[in-house]
C-alpha positions as CSV (number, residue, x, y, z in Angstrom):
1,X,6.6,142.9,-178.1
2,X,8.7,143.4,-180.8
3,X,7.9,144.3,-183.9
4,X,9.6,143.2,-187.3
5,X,10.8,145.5,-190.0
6,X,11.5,144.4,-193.2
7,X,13.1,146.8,-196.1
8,X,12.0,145.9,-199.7
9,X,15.5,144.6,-200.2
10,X,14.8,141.8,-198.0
11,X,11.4,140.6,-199.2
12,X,12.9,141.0,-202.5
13,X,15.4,138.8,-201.4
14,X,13.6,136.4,-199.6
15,X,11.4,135.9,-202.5
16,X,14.0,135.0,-204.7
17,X,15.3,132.3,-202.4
18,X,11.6,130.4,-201.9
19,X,11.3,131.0,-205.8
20,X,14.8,129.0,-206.9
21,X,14.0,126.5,-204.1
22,X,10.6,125.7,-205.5
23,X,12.4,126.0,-209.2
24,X,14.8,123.6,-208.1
25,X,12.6,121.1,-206.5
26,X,10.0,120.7,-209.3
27,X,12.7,120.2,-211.8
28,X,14.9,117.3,-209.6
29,X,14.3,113.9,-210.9
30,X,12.2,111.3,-208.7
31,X,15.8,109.8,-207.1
32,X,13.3,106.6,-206.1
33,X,13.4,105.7,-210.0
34,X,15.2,102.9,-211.3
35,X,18.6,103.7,-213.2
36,X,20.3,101.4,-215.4
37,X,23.5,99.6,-213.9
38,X,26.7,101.3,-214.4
39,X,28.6,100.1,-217.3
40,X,31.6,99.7,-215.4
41,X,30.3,98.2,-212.0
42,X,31.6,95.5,-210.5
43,X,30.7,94.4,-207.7
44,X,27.4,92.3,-206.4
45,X,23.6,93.2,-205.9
46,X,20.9,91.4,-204.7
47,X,18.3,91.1,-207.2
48,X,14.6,91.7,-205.8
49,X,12.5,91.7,-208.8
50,X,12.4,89.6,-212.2
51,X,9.1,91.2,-214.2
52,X,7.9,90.6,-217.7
53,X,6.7,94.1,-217.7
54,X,8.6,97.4,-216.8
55,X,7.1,98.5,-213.3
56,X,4.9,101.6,-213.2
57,X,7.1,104.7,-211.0
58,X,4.7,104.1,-207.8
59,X,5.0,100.4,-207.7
60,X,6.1,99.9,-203.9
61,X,9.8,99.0,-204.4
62,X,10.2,102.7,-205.1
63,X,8.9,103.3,-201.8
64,X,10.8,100.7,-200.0
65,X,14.4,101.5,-201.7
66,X,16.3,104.0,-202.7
67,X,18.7,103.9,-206.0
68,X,17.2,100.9,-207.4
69,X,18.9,99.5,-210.1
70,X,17.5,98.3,-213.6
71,X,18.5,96.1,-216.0
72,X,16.5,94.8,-218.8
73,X,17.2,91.7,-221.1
74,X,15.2,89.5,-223.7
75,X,12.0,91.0,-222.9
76,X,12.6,91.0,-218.9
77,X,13.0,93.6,-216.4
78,X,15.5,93.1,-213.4
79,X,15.2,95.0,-210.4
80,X,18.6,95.1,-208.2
81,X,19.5,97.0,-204.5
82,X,22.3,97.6,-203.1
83,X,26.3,97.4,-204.0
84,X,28.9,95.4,-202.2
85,X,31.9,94.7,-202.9
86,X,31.7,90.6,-201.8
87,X,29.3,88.0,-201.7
88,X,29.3,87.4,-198.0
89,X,27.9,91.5,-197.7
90,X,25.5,90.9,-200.5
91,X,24.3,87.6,-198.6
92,X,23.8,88.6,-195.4
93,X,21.9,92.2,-196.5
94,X,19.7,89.8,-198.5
95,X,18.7,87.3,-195.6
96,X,19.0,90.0,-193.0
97,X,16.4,92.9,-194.7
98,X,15.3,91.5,-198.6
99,X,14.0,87.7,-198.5
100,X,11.5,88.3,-196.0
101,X,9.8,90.6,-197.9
102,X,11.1,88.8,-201.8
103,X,11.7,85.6,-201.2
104,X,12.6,85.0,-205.0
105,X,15.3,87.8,-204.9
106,X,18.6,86.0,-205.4
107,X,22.3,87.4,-205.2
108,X,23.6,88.9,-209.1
109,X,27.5,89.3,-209.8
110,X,28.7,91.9,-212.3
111,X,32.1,92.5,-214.0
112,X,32.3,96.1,-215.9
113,X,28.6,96.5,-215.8
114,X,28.2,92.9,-217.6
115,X,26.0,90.7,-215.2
116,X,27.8,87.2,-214.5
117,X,27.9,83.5,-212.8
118,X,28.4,84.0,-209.7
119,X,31.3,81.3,-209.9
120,X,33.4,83.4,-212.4
């Protein structure tokens, strides 16, 4: 059996890599929390959620998605997934993975982070 050695220097060293790990992940932001649409996105998203109130961080869609998107206007909150760049990719992800699960959600259009019809 072998047996391990191990100088100061690398206990030392070893500490101070588990210690700026740990540093690093209890200051990273939760990445599951909703950030505001770009202001110069274009593009489409599928819209999952419309909400009178702003959704507490360990509502389910936080669990379900990744980079969720929110946008809030006259006193509602809009939850959106996902960026394509047509309507045909935006369609298909929502009949093939969001309706079954939201059957409200509904295709949005944007043009310089300004949400628009979707026949503009």
């Amino acid at each position: 059996m072998k047996k391990q050695i191990f100088t100061i220097s690398t206990l030392l060293t070893l500490g101070l890599i588990l210690s700026s790990s740990s540093a690093i992940a209890n200051n990273t932001p939760n990445n599951n929390l909703p950030k505001p649409v770009a202001y110069n996105y274009t593009g489409y998203s599928v819209q999952i959620l419309e909400v009178d109130k702003e959704l507490n961080e360990k509502h389910s869609i936080f669990k379900s998605f990744g980079d969720i998107k929110i946008q809030k206007e006259d006193g509602h909150f809009y939850y959106f997934v996902g960026e394509f760049k047509d309507q045909a990719a935006a369609q298909e992800y929502l009949e093939k993975v969001i309706v079954s699960r939201f059957p409200s959600a509904e295709i949005a259009r944007y043009r310089d982070g300004v949400r628009i019809d979707l026949d503009e």
